[in-house]
C-alpha positions as CSV (number, residue, x, y, z in Angstrom):
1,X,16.1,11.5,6.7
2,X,14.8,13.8,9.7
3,X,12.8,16.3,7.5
4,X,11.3,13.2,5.7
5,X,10.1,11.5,8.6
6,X,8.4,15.0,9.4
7,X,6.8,15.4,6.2
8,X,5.3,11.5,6.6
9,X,3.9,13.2,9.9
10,X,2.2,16.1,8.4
11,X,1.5,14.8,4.9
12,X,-2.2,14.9,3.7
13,X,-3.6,11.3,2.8
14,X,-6.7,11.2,0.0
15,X,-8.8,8.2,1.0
16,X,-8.9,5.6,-2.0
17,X,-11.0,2.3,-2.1
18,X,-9.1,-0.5,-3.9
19,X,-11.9,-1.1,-6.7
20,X,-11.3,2.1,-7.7
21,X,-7.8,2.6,-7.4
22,X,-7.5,-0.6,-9.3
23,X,-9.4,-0.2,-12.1
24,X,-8.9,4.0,-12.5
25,X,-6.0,5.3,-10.8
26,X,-5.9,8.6,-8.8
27,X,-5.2,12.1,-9.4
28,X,-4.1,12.5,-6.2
29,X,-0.3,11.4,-5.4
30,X,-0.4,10.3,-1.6
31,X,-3.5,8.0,-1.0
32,X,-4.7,5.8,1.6
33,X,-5.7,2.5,1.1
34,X,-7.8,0.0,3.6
35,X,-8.6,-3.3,2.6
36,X,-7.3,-7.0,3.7
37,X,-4.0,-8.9,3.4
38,X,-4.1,-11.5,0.5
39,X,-0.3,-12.5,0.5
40,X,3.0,-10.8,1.3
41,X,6.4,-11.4,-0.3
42,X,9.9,-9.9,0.4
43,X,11.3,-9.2,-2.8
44,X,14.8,-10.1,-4.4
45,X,15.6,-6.1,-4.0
46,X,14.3,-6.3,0.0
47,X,11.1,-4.9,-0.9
48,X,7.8,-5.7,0.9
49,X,5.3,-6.7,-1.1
50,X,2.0,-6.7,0.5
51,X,-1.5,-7.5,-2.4
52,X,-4.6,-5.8,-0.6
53,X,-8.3,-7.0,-1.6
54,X,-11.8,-5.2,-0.2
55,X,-12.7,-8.5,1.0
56,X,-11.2,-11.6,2.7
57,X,-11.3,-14.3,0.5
58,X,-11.5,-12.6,-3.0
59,X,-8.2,-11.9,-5.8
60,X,-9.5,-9.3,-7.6
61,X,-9.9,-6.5,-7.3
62,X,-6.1,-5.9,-5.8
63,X,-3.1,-3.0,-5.2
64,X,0.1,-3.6,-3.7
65,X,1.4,-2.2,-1.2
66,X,5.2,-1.8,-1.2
67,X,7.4,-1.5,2.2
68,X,10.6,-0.1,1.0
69,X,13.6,-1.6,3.2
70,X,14.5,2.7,4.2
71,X,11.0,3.0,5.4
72,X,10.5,0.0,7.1
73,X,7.3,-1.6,8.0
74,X,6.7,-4.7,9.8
75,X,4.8,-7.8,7.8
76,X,0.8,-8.0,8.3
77,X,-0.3,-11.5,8.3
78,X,-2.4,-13.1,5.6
79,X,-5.9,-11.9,6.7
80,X,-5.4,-8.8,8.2
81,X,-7.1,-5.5,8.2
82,X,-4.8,-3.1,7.3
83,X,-4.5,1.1,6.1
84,X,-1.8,2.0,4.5
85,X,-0.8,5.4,3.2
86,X,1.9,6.5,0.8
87,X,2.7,7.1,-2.9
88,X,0.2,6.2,-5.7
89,X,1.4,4.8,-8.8
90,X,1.1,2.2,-11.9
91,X,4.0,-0.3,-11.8
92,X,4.8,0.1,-15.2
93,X,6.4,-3.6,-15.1
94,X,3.3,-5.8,-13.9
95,X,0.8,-3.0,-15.2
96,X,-0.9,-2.7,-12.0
97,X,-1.8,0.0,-9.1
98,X,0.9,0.5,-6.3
99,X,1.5,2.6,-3.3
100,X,5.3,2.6,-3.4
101,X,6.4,3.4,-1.0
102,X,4.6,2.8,2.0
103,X,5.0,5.4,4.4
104,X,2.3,4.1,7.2
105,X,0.9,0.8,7.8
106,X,-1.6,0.5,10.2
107,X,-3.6,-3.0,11.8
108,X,-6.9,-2.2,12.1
109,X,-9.3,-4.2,14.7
């Protein structure tokens, strides 16, 4: 648990903006994301669900964001502008783009 919480601290973040995440992907495995809190939803498994949009008010385009319950993260509220940085990927269930897990979650101002 110790080396991966130093990793987290040293680890190299590509900057990705949600339209493109979204609709694209990455090649890059460990992305930041910054965008605004549409809903969050704790999960059956104790997952964190967290949807992300570029602008307040809008569905579309999205990514969620995915606290894991071993990397904890505490709950934005609807609204807020957040950065979070962790692990790219397609969830392969809902067919859409994920950063699972979440290994920073920042509240911007």
């Amino acid at each position: 648990m110790i080396a991966l919480l130093l990793l987290i601290l040293i680890r190299v973040y590509w900057p990705v903006d949600i339209a493109t995440l979204a609709s694209v992907g990455t090649a890059h495995t460990h992305v930041s994301v910054v965008g605004y809190v549409s809903y969050t939803r704790i999960e059956s498994d104790g997952d964190l669900h967290i949807k992300l949009v570029p602008t307040p008010g809008v569905q579309t385009p999205f990514v969620i964001a995915e606290c894991i319950p071993s990397l904890f993260c505490n709950r934005p509220a609807a609204g807020a502008h957040i950065k979070v940085s962790g692990v790219s990927r397609k969830d392969a269930e809902h067919l859409w783009q994920e950063i699972h897990p979440v290994e920073k979650l920042e509240i911007l101002q």
